[in-house]
Residue frames relative to the residue before (quaternion, step in Angstrom):
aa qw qx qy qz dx dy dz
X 1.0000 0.0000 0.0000 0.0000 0.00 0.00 0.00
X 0.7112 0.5657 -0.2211 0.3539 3.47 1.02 -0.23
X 0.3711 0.5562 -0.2907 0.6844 3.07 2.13 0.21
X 0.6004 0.4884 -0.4288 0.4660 3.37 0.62 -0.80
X 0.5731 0.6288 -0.2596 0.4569 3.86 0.46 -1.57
X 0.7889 0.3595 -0.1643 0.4705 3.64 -0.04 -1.47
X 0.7824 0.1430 -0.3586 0.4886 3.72 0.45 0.11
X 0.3521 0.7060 -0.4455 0.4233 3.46 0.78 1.09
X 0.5711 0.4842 -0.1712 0.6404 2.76 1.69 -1.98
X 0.7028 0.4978 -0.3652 0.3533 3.60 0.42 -0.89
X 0.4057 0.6231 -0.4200 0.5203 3.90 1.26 -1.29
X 0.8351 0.4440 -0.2271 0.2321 3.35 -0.40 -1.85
X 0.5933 0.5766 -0.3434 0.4445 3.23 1.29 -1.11
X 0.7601 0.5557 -0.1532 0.2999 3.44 0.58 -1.46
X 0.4850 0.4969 -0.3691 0.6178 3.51 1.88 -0.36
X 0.7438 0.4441 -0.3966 0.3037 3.50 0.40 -1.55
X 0.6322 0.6150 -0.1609 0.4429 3.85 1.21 -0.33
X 0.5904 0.6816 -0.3313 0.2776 3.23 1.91 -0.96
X 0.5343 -0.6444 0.3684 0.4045 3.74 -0.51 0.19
X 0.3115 -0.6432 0.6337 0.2961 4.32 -0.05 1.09
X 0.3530 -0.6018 0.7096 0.0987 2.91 -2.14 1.09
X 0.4304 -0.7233 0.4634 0.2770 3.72 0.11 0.83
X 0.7498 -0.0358 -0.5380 0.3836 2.83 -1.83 0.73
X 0.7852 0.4151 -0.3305 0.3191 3.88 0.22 -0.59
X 0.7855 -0.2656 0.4255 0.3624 3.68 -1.44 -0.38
X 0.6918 0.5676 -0.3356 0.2945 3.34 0.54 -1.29
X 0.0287 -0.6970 0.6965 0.1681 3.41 -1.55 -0.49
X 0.4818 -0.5416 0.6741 0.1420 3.64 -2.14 0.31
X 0.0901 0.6498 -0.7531 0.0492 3.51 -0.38 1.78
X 0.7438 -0.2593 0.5132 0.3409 3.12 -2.55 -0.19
X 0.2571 -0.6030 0.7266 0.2058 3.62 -0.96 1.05
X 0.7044 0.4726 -0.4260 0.3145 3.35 -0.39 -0.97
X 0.8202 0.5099 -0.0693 0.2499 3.59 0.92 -0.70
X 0.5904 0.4149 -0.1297 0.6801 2.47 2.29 -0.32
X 0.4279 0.5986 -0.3057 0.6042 2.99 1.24 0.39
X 0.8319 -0.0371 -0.2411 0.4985 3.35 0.39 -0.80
X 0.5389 0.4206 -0.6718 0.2852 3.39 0.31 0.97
X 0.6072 0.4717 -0.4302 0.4730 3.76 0.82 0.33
X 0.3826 0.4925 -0.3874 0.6789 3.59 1.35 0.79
X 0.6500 0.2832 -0.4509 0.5422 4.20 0.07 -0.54
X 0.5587 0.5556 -0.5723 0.2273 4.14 0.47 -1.18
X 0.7550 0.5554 -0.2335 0.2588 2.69 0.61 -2.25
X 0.6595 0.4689 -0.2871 0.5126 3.60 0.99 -1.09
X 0.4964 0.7201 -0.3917 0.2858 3.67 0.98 -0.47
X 0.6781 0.6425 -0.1759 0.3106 2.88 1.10 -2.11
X 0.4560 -0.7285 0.3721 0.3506 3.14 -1.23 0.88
X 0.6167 -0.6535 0.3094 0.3114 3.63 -1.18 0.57
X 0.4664 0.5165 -0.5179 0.4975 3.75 1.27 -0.15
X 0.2454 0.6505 -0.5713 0.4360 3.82 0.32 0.51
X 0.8982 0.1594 -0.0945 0.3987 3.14 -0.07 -1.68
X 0.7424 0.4273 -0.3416 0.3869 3.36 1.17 -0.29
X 0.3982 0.5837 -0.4869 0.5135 3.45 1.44 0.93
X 0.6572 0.4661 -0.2649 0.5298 3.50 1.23 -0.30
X 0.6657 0.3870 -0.3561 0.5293 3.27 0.96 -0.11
X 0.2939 0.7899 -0.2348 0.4843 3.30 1.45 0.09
X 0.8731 0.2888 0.1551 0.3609 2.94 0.68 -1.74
X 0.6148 0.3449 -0.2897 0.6473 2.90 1.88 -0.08
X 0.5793 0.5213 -0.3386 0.5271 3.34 0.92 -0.15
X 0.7911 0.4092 -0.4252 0.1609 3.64 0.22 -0.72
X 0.3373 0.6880 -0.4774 0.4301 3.74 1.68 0.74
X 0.8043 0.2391 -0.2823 0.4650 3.29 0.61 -0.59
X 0.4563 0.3838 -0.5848 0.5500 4.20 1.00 0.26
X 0.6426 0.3349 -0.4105 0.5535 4.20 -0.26 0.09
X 0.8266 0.1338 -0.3519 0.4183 3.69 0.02 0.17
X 0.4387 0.4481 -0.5741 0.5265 3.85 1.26 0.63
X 0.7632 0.2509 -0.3683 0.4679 4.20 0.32 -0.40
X 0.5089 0.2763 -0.6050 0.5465 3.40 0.31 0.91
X 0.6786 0.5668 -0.4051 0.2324 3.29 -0.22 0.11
X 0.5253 0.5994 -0.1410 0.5873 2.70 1.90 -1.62
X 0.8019 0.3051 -0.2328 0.4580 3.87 0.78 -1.07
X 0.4237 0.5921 -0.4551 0.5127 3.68 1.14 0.54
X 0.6831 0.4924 -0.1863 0.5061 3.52 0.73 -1.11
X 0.7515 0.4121 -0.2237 0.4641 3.56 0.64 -0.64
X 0.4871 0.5312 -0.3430 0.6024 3.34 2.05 -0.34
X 0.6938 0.4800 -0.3158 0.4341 3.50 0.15 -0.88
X 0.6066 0.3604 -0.2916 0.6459 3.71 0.63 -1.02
X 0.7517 0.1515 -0.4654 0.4421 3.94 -0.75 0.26
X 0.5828 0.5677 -0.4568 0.3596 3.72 0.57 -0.21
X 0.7725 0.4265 -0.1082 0.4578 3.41 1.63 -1.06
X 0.4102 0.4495 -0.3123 0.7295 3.49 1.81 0.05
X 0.6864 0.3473 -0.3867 0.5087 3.82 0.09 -0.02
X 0.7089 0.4303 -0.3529 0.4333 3.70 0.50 -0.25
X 0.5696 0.5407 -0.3629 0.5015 3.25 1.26 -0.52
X 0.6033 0.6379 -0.2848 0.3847 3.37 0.51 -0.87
X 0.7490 0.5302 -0.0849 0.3881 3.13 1.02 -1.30
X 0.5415 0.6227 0.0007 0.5649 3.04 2.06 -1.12
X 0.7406 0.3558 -0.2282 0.5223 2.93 1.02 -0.71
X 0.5710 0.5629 -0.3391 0.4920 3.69 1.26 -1.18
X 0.6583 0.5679 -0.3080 0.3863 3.49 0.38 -1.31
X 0.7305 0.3004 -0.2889 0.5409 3.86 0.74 -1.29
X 0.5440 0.6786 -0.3347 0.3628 3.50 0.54 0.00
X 0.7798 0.3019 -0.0918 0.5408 3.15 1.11 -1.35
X 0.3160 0.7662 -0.2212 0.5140 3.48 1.72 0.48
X 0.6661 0.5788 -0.1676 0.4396 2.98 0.82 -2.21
X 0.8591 0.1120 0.0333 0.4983 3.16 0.45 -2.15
X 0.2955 0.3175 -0.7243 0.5360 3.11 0.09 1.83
X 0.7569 0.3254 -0.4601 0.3308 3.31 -0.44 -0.93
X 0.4852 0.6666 -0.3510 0.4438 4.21 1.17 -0.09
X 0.7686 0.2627 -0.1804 0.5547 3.05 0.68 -1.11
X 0.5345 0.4711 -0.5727 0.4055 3.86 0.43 0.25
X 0.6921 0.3701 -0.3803 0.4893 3.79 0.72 -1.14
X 0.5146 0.6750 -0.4605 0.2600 3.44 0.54 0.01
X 0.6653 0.5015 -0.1206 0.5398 2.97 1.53 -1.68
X 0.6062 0.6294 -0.2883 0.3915 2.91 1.10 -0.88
X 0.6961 0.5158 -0.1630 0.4720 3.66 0.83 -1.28
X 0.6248 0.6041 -0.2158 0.4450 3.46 1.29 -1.04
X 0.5518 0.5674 -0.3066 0.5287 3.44 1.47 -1.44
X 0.7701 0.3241 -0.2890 0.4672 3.76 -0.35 -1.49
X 0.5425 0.5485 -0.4663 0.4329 3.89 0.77 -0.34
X 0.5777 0.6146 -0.3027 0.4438 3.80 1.22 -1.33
X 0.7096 0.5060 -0.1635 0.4622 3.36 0.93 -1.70
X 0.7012 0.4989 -0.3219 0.3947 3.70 0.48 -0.59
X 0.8084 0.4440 -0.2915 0.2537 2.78 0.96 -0.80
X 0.3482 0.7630 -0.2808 0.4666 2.82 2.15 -0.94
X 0.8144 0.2337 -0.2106 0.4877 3.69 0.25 -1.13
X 0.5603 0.5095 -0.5262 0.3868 3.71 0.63 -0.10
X 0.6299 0.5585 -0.3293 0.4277 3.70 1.20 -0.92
X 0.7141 0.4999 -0.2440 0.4250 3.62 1.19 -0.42
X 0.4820 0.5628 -0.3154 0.5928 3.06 1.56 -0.74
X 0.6304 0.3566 -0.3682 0.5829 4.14 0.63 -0.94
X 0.6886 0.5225 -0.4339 0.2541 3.75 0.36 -0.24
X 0.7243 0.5397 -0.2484 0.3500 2.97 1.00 -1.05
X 0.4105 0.6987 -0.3592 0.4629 3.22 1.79 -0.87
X 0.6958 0.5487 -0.2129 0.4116 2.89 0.10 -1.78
X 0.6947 0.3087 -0.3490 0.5480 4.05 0.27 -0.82
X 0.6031 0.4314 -0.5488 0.3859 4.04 0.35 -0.70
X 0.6041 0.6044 -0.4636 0.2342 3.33 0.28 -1.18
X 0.7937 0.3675 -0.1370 0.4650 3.46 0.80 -2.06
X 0.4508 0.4160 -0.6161 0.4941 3.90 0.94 0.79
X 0.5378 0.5340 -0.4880 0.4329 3.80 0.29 -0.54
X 0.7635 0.4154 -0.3029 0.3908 3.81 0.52 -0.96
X 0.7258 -0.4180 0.2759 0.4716 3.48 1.20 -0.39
X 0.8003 -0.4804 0.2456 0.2615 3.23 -1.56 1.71
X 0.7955 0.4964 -0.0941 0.3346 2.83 1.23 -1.73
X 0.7489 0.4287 -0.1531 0.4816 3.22 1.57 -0.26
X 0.4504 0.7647 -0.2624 0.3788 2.77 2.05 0.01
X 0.5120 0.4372 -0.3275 0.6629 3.69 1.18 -0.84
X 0.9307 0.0823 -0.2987 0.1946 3.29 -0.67 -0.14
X 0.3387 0.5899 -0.5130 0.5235 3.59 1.20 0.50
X 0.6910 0.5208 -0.1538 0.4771 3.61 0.64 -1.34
X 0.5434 0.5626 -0.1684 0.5999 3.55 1.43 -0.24
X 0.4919 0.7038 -0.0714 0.5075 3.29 1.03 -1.13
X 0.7213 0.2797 -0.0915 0.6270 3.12 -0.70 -2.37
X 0.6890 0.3756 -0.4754 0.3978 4.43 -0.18 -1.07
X 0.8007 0.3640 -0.4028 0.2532 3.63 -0.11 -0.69
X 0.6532 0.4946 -0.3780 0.4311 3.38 1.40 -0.61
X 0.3827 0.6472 -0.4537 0.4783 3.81 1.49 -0.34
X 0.6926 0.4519 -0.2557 0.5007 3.39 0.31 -1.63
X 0.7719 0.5727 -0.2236 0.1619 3.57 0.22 -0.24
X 0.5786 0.3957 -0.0128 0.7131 2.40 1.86 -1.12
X 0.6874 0.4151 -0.3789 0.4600 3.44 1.04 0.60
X 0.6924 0.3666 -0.3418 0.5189 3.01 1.30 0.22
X 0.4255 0.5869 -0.5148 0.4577 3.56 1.74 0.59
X 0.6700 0.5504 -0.3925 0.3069 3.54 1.11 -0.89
X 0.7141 0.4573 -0.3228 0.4205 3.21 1.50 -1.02
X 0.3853 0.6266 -0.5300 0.4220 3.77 1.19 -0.40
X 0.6353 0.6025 -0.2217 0.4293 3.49 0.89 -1.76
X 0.6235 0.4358 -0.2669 0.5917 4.00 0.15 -0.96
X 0.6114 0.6657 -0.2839 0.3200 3.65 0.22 -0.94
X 0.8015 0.2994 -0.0404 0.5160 2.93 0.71 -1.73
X 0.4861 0.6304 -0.3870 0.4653 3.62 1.68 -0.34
X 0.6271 0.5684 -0.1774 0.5021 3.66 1.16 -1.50
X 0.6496 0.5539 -0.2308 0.4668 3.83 1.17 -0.85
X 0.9080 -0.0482 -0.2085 0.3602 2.88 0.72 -0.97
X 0.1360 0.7334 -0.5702 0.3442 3.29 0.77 1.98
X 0.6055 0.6679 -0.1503 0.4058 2.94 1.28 -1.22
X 0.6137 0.3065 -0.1554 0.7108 3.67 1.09 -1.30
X 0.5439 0.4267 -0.3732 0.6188 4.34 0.18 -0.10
X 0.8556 0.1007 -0.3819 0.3345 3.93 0.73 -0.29
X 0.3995 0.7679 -0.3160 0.3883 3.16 1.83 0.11
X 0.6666 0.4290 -0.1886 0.5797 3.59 1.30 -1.41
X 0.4953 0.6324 -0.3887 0.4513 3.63 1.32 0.24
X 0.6164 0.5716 -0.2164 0.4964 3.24 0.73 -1.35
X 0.6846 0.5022 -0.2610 0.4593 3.44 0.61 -1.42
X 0.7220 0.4866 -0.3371 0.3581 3.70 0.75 -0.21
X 0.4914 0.6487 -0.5059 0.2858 3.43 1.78 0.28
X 0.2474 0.7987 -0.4623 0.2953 3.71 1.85 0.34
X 0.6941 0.5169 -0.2372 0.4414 3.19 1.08 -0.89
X 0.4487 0.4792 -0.4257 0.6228 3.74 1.16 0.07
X 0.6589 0.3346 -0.4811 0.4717 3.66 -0.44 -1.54
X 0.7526 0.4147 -0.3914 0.3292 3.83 -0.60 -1.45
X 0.5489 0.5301 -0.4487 0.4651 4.07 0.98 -0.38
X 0.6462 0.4643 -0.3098 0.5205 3.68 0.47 -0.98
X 0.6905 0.4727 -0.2996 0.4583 3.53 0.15 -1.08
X 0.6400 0.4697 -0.3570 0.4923 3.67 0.91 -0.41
X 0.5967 0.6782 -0.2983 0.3084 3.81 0.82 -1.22
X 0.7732 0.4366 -0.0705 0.4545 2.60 1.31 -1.77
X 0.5334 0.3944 -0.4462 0.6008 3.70 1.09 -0.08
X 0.6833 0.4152 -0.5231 0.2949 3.67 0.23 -0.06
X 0.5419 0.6818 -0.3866 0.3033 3.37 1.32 -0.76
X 0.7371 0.4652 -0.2287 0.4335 3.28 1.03 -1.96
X 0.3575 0.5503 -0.6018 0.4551 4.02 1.39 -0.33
X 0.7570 0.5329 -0.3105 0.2157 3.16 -0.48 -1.77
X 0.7016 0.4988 -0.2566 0.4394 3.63 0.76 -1.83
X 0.6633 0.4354 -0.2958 0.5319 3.80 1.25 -1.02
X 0.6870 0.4878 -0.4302 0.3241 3.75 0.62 0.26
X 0.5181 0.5906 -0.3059 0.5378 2.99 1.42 -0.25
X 0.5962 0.6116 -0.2743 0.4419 3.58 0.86 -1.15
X 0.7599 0.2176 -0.1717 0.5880 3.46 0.66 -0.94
X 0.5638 0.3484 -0.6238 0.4143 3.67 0.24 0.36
X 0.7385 0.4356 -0.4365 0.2725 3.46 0.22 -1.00
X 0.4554 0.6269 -0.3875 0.4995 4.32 1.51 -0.41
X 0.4922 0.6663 -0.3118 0.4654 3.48 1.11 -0.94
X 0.8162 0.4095 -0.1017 0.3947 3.29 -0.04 -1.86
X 0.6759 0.4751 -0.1953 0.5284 3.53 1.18 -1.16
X 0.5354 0.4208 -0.4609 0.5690 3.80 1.03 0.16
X 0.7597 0.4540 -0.3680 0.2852 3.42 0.01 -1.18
X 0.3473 0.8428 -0.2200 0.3474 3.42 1.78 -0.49
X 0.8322 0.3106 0.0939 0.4495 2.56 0.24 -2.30
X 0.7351 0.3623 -0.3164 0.4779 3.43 0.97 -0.56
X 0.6346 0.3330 -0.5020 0.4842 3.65 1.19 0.61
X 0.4969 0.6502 -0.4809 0.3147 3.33 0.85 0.01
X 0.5929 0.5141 -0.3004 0.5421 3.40 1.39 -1.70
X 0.5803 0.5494 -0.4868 0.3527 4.28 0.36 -0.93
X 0.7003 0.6359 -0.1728 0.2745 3.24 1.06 -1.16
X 0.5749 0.5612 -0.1610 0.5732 2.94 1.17 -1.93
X 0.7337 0.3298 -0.3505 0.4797 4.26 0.21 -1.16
X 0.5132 0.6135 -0.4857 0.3526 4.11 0.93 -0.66
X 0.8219 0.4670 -0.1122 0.3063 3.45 0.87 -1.52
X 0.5530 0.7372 -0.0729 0.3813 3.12 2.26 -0.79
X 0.6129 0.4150 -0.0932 0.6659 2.64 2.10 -1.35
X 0.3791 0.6878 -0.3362 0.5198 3.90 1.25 -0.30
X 0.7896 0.0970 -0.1804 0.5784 3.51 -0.38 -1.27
X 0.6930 0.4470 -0.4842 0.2925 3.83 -0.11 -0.43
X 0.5018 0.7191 -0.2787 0.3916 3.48 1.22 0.00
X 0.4593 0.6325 -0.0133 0.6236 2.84 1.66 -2.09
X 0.7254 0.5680 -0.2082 0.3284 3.50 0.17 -0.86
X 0.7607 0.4163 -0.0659 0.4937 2.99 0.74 -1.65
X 0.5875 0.4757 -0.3411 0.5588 3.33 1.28 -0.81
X 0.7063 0.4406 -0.3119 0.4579 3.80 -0.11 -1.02
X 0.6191 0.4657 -0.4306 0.4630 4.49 1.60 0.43
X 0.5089 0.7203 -0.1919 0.4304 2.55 1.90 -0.85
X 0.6873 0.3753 -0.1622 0.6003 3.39 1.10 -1.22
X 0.7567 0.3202 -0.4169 0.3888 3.42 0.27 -0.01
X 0.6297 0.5125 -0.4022 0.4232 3.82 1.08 -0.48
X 0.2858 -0.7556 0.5155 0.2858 3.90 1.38 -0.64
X 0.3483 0.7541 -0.5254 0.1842 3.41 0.94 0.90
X 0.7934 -0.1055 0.0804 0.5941 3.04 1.61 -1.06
X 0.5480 -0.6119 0.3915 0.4147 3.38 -1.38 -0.31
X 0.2148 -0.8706 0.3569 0.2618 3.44 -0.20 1.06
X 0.2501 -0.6781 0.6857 0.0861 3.46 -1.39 0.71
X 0.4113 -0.7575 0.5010 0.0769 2.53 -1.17 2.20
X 0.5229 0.7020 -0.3580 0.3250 3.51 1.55 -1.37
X 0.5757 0.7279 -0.3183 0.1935 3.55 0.74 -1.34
X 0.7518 0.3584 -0.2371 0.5001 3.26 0.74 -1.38
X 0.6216 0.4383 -0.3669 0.5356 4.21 0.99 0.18
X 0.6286 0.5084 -0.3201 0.4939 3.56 1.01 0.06
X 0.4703 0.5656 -0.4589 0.4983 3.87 1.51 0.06
C-alpha cells in the first residue's frame, strides 16, 4: 500500500509542475509517465481485491454444490430407509407365516393322535366284550377313561400349540420397532444434510462480507486522503503527505 501512496505523491507532483495552457485551467503532463505510475497503483493494490471477486463468482456454484451434496444425502437415506423397511416387513411375514404352519402341523398331529388312541380304544373294549359280560364294563371303562384322557392331552396339546402362535405372533408385531427406528433415522439424516448446507452457505456469506467491508474501509481511507491533499493543493498551505494518516 505504500507504493500505492508514493505514486500519488508522485501523480501530484507531476501535475503541480505540469506546464498551464493559458487562458484556461488545463495543463500538458508526460504520458509515458503517468501511465506508468497508474500501472505501480494498479499493481500496488492489495490482492484480496481479486480474491473477493473470485469469491463472488464462485459463490453460485459453492450454494449449488451443497444443495446438491444435501439432495444426494436425502435421496440415499430416503432409499436405505425403504429398504430397511422392505426388508423388515418380508421378514416379519416369513415368520408368522412359520409359526402358523407350525401350529398348524402340531394341531392335526394333536388330532391324530387323539383319534388313533380311540380308535386303539375302542378295539381294545370290542375285543374284551368278546371275552365276557363280566369283563366288559370294566375293560370298556378302561378303554373310556384312557380315551377321555388322551383327549384332553391332545387338547391340552392344541392349546399350547394355539398359545404359543399367539406370543410367536405378538413378538412379531413388536418388530415393527424396526420400521419406526428406520424413519427416525432418515429423518436425522435429512435435517444433518439441510443443516450442512445452512452453515456452508453462512460460511460463504461471512467471508464475503468481511472482504467486502476490508475493501469498502481500504478505499474510504484512499479517497479521503486524496481529498485532503488535492485542499491542500489548492489552498497552498502546504505540501501534502499522503503517508501521514497510515503512520498514526
Amino acid at each position: 500500500m505504500y507504493r500505492v501512496f508514493e505514486a500519488l505523491d508522485e501523480l501530484v507532483a507531476i501535475i503541480e509542475e505540469a506546464r498551464g495552457i493559458p487562458p484556461t485551467r488545463n495543463c500538458i503532463v508526460p504520458r509515458g509517465e503517468v501511465l506508468e505510475l497508474l500501472d505501480d497503483v494498479r499493481e500496488a493494490l492489495p490482492g484480496e481485491l481479486d480474491d473477493a471477486q473470485d469469491v463472488l463468482d464462485h459463490r453460485d456454484k459453492i450454494v449449488i454444490d451443497a444443495r446438491n451434496a444435501a439432495e444426494t444425502a436425502v435421496t440415499g437415506a430416503n432409499q436405505q430407509a425403504h429398504e430397511t423397511v422392505t426388508t423388515a416387513r418380508d421378514e416379519a411375514d416369513r415368520i408368522l407365516a412359520d409359526a402358523k404352519a407350525h401350529a398348524d402341523r402340531m394341531v392335526a398331529e394333536a388330532r391324530a393322535h387323539a383319534e388313533h388312541l380311540v380308535g386303539s380304544a375302542e378295539a381294545e373294549a370290542e375285543r374284551v366284550v368278546a371275552d365276557g359280560n363280566k369283563e366288559y364294563e370294566a375293560v370298556t371303562g378302561r378303554a373310556r377313561s384312557e380315551a377321555d384322557r388322551m383327549a384332553a392331552a391332545g387338547q391340552a396339546s392344541y392349546d399350547r400349540s394355539v398359545a404359543d402362535g399367539k406370543a410367536e405372533q405378538e413378538r412379531l408385531v413388536s418388530a415393527t420397532e424396526v420400521v419406526r427406528a428406520a424413519h427416525a433415522e432418515s429423518a436425522r439424516l435429512i435435517d444433518a444434510a439441510q443443516a450442512d448446507s445452512d452453515r456452508l452457505r453462512t460460511e460463504c456469506d461471512e467471508y464475503v462480507d468481511a472482504k467486502l467491508a476490508d475493501f469498502e474501509e481500504t478505499l474510504h481511507n484512499t479517497l479521503r486522503i486524496i481529498g485532503r491533499g488535492r485542499n491542500q493543493v489548492r489552498s497552498g498551505t502546504a505540501v501534502p503527505d499522503y503517508a501521514a494518516e497510515f503512520r498514526r
